[in-house]
Every structure is written in structure tokens, then in C-alpha cells.
N, C-alpha and C positions, 0 to 999 in steps of 0.2 A: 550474544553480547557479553556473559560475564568472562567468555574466554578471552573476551582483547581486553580485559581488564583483572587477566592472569589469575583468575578463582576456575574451579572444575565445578562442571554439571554434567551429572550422566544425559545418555539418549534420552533414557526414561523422562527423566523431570524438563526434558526440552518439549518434548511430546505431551507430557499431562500438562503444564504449566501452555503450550500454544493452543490443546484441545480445548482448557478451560476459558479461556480468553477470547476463542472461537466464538466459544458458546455466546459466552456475555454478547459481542459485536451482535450476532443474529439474533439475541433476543432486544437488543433496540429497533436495530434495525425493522424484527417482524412490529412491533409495539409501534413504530411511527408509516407501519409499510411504505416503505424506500427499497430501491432495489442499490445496489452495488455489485463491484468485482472485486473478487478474491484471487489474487496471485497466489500461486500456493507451488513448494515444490514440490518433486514426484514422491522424494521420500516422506512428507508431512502426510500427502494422499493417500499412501500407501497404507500407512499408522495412523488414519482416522477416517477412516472407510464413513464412521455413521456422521462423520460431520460434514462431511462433503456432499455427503446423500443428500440430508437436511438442507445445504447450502441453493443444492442443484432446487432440489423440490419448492425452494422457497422463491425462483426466480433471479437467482444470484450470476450470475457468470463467474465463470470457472474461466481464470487464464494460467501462464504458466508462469513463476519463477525460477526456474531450471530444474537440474535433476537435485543435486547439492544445492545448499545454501553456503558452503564452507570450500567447494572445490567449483572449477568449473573449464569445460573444454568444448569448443565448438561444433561437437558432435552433439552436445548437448542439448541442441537448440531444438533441433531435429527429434533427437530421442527426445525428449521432456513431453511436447508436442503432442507425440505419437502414444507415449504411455499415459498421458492423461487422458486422452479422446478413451483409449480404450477401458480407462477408470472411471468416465462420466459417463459417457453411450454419447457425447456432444461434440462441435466442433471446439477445438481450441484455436482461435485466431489471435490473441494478445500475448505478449512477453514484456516482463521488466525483471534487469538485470539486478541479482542480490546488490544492495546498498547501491543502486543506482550507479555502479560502476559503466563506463564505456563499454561500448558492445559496436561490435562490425555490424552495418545497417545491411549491407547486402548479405548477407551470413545470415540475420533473422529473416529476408525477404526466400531466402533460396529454402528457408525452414519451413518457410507455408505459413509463415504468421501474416496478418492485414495490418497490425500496427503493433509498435513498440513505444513504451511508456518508461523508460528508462532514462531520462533526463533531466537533471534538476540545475534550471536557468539561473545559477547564482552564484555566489562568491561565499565557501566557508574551507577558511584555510584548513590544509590536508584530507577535507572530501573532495571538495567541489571546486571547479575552474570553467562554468561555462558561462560565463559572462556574452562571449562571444554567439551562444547560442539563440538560436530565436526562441522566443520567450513564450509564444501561444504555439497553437498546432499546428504543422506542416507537412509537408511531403517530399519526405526524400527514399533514394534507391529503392520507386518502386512501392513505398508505406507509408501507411499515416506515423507521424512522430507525435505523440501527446506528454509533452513537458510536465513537468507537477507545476502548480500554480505557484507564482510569487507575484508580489505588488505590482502595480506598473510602474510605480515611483520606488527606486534603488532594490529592486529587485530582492524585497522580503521575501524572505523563504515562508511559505505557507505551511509547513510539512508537521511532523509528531512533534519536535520538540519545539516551539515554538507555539503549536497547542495547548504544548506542558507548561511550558516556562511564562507567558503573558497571560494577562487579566482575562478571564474569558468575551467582558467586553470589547477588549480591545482587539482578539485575536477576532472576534465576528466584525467587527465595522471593517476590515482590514480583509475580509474574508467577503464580505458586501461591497467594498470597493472594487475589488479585484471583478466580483460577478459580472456588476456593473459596467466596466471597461472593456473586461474580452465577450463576456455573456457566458461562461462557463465555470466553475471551477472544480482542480484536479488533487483532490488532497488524496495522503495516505497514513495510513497507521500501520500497526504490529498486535495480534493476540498478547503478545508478551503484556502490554504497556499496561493491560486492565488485570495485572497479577503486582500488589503491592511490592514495589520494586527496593524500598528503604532500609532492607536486610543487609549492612555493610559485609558482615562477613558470610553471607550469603552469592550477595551477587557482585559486591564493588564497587557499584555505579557510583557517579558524580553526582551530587545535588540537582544539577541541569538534567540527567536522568531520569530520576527517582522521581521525580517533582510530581505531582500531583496523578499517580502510578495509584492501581486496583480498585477501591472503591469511587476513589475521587475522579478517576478518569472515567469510569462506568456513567457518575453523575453529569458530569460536565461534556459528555459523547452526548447522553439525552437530552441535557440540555440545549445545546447549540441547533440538534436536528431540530430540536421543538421551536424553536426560535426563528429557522429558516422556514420551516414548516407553516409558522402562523402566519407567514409574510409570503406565502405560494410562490416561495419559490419550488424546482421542482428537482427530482433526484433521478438519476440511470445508472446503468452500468457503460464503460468504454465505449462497446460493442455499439448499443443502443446510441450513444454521441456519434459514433463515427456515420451510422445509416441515414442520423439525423444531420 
């Protein structure tokens, strides 16, 4: 992130700053035990052998998000795949493409994945254009398709920043509605987001960024699960959604 926002960070501080961020996620996570999935690429795997252990040990799923997060080619799907089964001892069956970019659906079916989570059903000028897309899960070329969740009403995007950026109440009633309607929902985050992000000439970020980044997003992650939690709803990872 602070590259497309023209600041340098080494490998190093990409790697301690998502190790650390790691950590925090599974230590809510273990605290409300919930399961989740972790898209992870092969080089994050690579360069955090003990947090993936932890991940795997705790019940987590392990999917892929390519080899790169910064390059990508469609051998990659394949290879990512292949090299992570061999870094967990598990099957890897899910793929989401970095920043939810398009991906060839028959290209991740011929890679041996069971579904792909790369879709975000909504309208934000210069990410997103898929209005057009179906909005809950489906099956295409062969895969489950699992969208990230937005409203059913104008298709709010459910995702990190809009976690960041609205009232914690309001991002949960919004977050319960949506449950409510399809009976699911599909959010995602970033390690990064729980490492206080407001360092201008650190990282660069925009306000809409930064916004409520490392300790405050640490609080308001436990909170929200706590919240879901007291009201039974109930938590999985992908994998476990797709058997169910």
C-alpha cells in the first residue's frame, strides 16, 4: 500500500509490520474462538513459517492469494497452490486475487481450486465495476464464486474501509442486515490495518485509510465479533460455508 502512494518500505518492514498484524487477528480471533480463512501469498508463507503454523494449529484455513501480491501470471495459480499445500501438509482449495482484481474463472478451476473469492459486487470508481455481477454465491466454470458481501440495498460495500471509515454501529446493523437477507456474510481485512497507519511521512495514506488503524482497529475487531457473538450468530472459514 504505501507504494501506490509513492513512499518506500523495505521487504523487511512489509514482513514484520504483516507478521505483527497476523498476530493481533489470531489473538481475537483465539479470545472469541471463531474460525476464519487466511489468504496468504507464497512469499508472506515463506517469511512466516511460525505464524502459519499457529494459523494452521488453531483451525484456521489456509488459502492462497498468489505467489506475489505486487506481480502476477497465470501460472501462478497453479504454482501458489502447489507451494502452499507443501508449506501447510493441507489441501489448498480457495483463491482471491490480490486487491480483488479479475481473474480467468476457468484458469483458477484448471488450478485445482473448489472456489474463488475474488469479487467485490459493487461500484467504487477506479477499483470496482461489478455492478453487473451477482451479488451472493454462485457457480460458475466449474467453482463456487463467493463475492465479499455488500447491502442488498445499493450494494454497500461491506469490506476494510468502510469498517474504518463508519460508526461501528452503523457498520454492524448494515453488517446484520445483509446476514439477515442472504444468511451469510463475507468480509475481509489486511494484517497491515491493526499497525497504526497515521505516520504521514511514513506511509502516506489518506485519512480514509489511516482512520481508525492499530490499536483502534485491534478494539473495534473485538468488539464487533463480541457483538455478533452475543447474539449467536456463528463464524467459519470458506471451505466450511461451501460443505455447508
Amino acid at each position: 500500500m504505501p507504494l501506490e502512494y509513492n513512499k518506500e518500505i523495505s521487504f523487511e518492514d512489509q514482513m514484520e509490520i504483516s507478521i505483527r498484524g497476523t498476530k493481533h487477528i489470531l489473538d481475537i480471533l483465539d479470545k472469541h474462538q471463531v474460525k476464519a480463512t487466511f489468504f496468504s501469498t507464497v512469499i508472506f508463507a515463506q517469511n512466516a513459517p511460525e505464524v502459519i503454523k499457529r494459523l494452521l494449529s488453531s483451525g484456521h484455513e489456509l488459502a492462497s492469494h498468489g505467489y506475489y501480491h505486487s506481480a502476477f501470471d497465470k501460472t501462478h495459480l497453479e504454482l501458489s497452490r502447489k507451494v502452499l499445500q507443501e508449506i501447510s501438509s493441507q489441501d489448498i482449495v480457495g483463491f482471491r486475487m490480490p486487491r480483488m482484481k479479475p481473474v480467468d474463472e476457468d484458469e483458477v478451476r484448471k488450478a485445482g481450486y473448489l472456489y474463488n473469492s475474488s469479487i467485490n459486487p459493487t461500484w467504487l470508481p477506479g477499483r470496482y465495476n461489478n455492478l453487473s455481477s451477482p451479488r451472493t454465491i454462485f457457480e460458475k466454470a466449474g467453482i463456487w464464486q463467493i463475492p465479499a458481501s455488500v447491502s442488498p440495498m445499493l450494494r454497500f460495500p461491506l469490506f476494510w474501509l468502510s469498517f474504518h471509515n463508519l460508526p461501528l454501529w452503523l457498520y454492524t446493523w448494515l453488517a446484520k442486515r445483509t446476514l439477515k437477507k442472504d444468511g451469510y456474510l463475507n468480509i475481509y481485512f489486511h494484517p497491515w490495518e491493526f499497525t497504526d497507519l497515521t505516520d504521514q511521512n511514513r506511509f502516506g495514506f489518506p485519512g480514509y485509510v489511516s482512520k481508525n488503524t492499530g490499536t483502534k482497529m485491534i478494539e473495534r475487531m473485538d468488539s464487533f465479533i463480541n457483538k455478533l457473538k452475543q447474539q449467536n450468530y456463528s463464524f467459519g472459514t470458506l471451505s466450511d460455508f461451501i460443505q455447508y
